[in-house]
N, C-alpha and C positions, 0 to 999 in steps of 0.2 A: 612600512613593508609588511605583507601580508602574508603568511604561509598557512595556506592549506591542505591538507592531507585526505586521500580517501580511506577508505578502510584496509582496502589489500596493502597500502604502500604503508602505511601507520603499521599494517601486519608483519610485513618485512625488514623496517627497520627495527620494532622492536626483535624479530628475528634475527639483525643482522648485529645489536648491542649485545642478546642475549648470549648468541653464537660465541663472540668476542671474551665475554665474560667466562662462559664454562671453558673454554677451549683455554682459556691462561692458570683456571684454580684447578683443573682435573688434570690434566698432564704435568710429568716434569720437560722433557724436551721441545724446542721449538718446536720441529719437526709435527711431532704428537700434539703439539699445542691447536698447531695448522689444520693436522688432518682431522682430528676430535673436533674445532670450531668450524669445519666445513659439513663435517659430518651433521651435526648439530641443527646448523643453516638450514642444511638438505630436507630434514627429519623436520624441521617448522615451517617451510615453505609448503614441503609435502604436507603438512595436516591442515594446512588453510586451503587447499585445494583441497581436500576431501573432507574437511568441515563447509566448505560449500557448496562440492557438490552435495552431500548428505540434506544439506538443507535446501535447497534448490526440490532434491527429492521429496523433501515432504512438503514442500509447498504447492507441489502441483496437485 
């Protein structure tokens, strides 16, 4: 069994452990856990989109 990854989705999952990870050591409450690891998600999905468009821009 083979698994492949591209670069956005390899970009997302590490988004989606990293997310996981600060959202349970920087809050105390569930709640705060949830919203801080969504927030998080948000803030690193948004920078691979604007780290590629950035680079897309200088490439042309």
């Amino acid at each position: 069994m083979t698994f492949t990854l591209s670069h956005f989705s390899a970009a997302v999952l590490f988004a989606l452990f990293a997310s996981v990870v600060f959202g349970i050591t920087q809050r105390n409450t569930v709640m705060e856990q949830i919203r801080y690891g969504l927030y998080c998600f948000a803030l690193f999905v948004g920078g691979v989109f604007a780290a590629g468009w950035v680079m897309w821009l200088l490439r042309r």
